[in-house]
C-alpha positions in Angstrom: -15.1 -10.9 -2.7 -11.8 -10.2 -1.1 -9.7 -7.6 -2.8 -5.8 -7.1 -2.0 -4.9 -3.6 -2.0 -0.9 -3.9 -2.2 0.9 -6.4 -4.1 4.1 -5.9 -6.1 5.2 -7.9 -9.2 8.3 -7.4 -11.0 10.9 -8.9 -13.9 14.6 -8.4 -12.7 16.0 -8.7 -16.1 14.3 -5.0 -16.6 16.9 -4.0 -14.6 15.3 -1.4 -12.1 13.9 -3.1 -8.9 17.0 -1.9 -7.3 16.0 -1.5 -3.8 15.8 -5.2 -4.0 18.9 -7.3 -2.6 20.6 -10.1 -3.2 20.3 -11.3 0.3 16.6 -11.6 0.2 16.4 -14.5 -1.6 12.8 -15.8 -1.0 11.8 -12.1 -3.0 15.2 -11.3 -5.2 13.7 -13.7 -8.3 10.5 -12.8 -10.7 7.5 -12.6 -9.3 5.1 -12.0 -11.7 0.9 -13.0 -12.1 1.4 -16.9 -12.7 3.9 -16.8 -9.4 0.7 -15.3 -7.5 -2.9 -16.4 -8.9 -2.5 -19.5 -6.9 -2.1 -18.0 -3.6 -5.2 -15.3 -4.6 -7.3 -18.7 -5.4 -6.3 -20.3 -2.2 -7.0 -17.7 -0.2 -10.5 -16.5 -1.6 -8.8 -13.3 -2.8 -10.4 -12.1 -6.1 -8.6 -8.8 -7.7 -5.1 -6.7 -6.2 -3.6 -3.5 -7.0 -0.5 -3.2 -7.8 1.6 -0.8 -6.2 4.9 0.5 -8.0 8.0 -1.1 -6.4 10.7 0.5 -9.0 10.9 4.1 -9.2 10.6 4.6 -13.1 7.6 5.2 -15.2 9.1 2.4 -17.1 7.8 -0.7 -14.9 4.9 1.1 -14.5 4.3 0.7 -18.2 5.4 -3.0 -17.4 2.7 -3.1 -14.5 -0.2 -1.5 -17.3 1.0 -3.7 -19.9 0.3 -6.7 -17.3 -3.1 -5.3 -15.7 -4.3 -5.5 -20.1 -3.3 -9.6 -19.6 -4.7 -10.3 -16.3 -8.2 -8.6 -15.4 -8.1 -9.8 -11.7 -5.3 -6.6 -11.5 -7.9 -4.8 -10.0 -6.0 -1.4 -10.4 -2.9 0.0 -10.6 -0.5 2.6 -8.2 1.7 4.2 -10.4 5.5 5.6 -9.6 5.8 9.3 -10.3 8.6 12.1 -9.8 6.8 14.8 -8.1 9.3 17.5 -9.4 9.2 16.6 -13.0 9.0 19.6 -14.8 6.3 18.1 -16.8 4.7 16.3 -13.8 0.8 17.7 -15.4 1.5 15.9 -18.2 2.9 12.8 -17.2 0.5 12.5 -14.2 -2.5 12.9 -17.2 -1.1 10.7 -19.3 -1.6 7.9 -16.6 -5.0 9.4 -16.1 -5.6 8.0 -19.6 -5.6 4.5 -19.0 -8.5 4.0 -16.1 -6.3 0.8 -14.3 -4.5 3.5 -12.7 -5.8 4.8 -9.6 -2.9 7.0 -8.0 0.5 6.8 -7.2 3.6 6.1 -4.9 6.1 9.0 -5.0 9.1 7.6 -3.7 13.1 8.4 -3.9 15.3 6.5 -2.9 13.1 3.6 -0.8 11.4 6.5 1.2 14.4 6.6 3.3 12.5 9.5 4.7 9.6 11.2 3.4 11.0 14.8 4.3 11.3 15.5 0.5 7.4 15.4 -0.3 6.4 19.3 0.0 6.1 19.7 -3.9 2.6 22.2 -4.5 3.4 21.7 -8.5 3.0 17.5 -8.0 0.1 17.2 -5.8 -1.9 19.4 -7.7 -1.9 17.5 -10.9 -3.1 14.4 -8.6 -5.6 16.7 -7.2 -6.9 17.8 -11.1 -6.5 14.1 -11.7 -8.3 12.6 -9.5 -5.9 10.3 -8.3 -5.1 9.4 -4.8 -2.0 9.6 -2.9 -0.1 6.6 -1.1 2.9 7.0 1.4 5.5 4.5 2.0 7.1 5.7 5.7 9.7 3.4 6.3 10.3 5.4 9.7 7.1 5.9 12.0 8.9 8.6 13.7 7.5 10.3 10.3 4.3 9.8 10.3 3.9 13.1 11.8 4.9 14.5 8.2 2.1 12.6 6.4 -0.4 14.5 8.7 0.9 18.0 8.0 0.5 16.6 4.0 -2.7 15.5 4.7 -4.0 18.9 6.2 -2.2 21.0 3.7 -4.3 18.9 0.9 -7.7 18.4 2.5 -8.8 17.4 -0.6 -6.4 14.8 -1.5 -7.2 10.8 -1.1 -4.4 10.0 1.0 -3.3 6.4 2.0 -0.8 5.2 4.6 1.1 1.8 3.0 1.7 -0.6 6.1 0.1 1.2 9.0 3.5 3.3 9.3 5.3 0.4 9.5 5.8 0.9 13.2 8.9 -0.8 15.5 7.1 -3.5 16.7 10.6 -5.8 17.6 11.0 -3.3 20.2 7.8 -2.8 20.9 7.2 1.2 20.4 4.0 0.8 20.8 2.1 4.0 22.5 4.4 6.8 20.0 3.0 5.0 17.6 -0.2 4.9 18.3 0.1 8.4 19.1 0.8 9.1 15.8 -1.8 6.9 13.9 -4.3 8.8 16.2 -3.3 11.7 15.2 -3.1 10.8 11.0 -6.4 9.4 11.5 -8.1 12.3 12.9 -7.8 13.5 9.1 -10.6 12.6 7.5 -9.0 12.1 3.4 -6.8 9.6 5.2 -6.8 5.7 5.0 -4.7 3.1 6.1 -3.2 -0.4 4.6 -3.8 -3.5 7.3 -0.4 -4.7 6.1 3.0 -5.4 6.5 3.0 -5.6 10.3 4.9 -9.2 10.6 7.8 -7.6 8.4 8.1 -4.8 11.1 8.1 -7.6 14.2 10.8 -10.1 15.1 11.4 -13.5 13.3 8.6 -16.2 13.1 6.1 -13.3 14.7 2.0 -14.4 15.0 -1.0 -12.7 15.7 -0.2 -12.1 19.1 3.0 -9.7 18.4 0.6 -8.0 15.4 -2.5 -8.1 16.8 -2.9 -4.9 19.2 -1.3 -3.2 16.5 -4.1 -4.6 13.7 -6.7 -3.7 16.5 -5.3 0.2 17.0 -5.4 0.5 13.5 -9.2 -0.7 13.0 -9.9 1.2 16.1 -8.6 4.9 14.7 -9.5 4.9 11.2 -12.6 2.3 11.6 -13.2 -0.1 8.9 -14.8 2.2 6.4 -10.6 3.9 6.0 -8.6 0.6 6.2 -8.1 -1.6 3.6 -6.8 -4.8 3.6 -3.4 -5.9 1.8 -0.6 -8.6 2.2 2.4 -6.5 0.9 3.7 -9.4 -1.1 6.2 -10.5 -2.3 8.3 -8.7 0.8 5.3 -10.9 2.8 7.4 -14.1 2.3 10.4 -12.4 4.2 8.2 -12.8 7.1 5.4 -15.5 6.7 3.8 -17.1 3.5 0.4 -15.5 2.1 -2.1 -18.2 3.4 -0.7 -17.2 7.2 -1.4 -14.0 6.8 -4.6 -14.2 5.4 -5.5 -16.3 8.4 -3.9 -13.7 10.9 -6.2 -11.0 9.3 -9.2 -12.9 9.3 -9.0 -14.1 13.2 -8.3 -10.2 13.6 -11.5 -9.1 12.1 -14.1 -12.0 13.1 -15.4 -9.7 15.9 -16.3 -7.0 13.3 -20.0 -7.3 12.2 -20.2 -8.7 8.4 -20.3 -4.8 6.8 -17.5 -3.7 9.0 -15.5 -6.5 7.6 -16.5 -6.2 4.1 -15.4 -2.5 4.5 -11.8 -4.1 5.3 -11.5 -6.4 3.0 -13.5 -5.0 -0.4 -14.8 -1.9 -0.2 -12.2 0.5 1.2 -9.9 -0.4 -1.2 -13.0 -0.3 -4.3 -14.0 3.2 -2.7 -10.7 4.5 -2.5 -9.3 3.5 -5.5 -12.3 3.7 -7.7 -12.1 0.2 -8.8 -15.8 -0.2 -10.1 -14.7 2.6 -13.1 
């Protein structure tokens, strides 16, 4: 069983997927669980979680209200504002419902990630028992996620997108530089996604592929989960490609290495068995 640990669904008429533009028209129009059960089916994939992709608690009440309809959302990553003066409570009010596994903390896209620092915030995941993703839209910052990661040894920590490094121009060694050094940190994992939206138009598996490999080969399968990112997957290439870009990736891993990939990081992490 294959499970997809990063999809996104939204409703535009809510009226807060703002980060979305009008100029990415294969994403900027619903996409919701009927738009992507088929591609699951085709591809073998049998439960996602759903990472926030607004940053309100309001779609994540949305996202809940959607996980109760469809119980092949395996889980759910909530939004939450770290600084909220009443962060213990709204973080344990998600606690409540057991589809939610963590959250995303982001402002404004994750532009840069030099505003996580907040004690108050990652505490109440901490007494929570929820983990932690971070979207870095700029590797140069993945250097910040590790000094996070130390500072909260204890805290489940996963990096969305393998850092989302500059792979059109081909940045390859700072990169890896960096993801060795993340890696080193035991509490962290990473997302095997969203690699062909960081390349150049009409990319394959040979422009992603020594990245896929460095990834595998600093965190090992048991910390990398795989995930297709979509609906910003169709900006790049549809869900059936990338499915079949991952799986040429991982067909020299023995079968318990690749299961680690493709089910049970994502189950272990995310604690989708309770």
């Amino acid at each position: 069983m294959t499970i997809d640990a990063h999809v996104h669904l939204w409703r535009l008429s809510r009226g807060d997927n703002v980060a979305l533009s009008p100029t990415m028209s294969a994403i900027c129009k619903d996409r919701e669980p009927p738009d992507l059960k088929p591609l699951l089916d085709a591809a073998g994939v049998a439960g996602v979680v759903v990472v926030q992709a607004a940053e309100t608690l309001a779609e994540t009440l949305f996202i809940i209200g959607l996980a109760r309809r469809y119980e092949w959302i395996a889980g759910v990553v909530a939004w939450i504002e770290l600084a909220s003066t009443s962060v213990e409570e709204e973080v344990g009010a998600l606690a409540w419902n057991p589809v939610v596994k963590g959250v995303r903390p982001v402002r404004d896209d994750n532009r840069s990630i030099s505003w996580m620092g907040l004690d108050r915030g990652f505490q109440a995941l901490l007494d929570n028992a929820f983990s932690l993703d971070i979207l870095v839209q700029n590797w140069r910052e993945i250097p910040l996620a590790a000094l996070l990661a130390r500072r909260w040894a204890a805290l489940s920590i996963v990096l969305d997108h393998c850092g989302k490094p500059d792979i059109v121009i081909g940045a390859f060694n700072p990169w890896a530089h960096h993801i060795d050094e993340l890696a080193s940190l035991p509490n962290v994992a990473c997302k095997l996604s969203g690699l062909l939206n960081c390349a150049r138009p009409e990319a394959d598996a040979a422009d992603v592929g020594g990245y896929m490999k460095h990834v595998l080969a600093a965190f090992g399968p048991g910390r990398v989960m795989w995930a297709s990112d979509w609906p910003p997957l169709d900006l790049a290439c549809d869900y059936a490609t990338w499915r079949r870009i991952s799986d040429s990736a991982l067909t020299t891993l023995p079968d318990f290495q690749r299961y680690e990939v493709t089910e049970g990081t994502a189950t272990r992490v995310y604690r989708l068995n309770s």
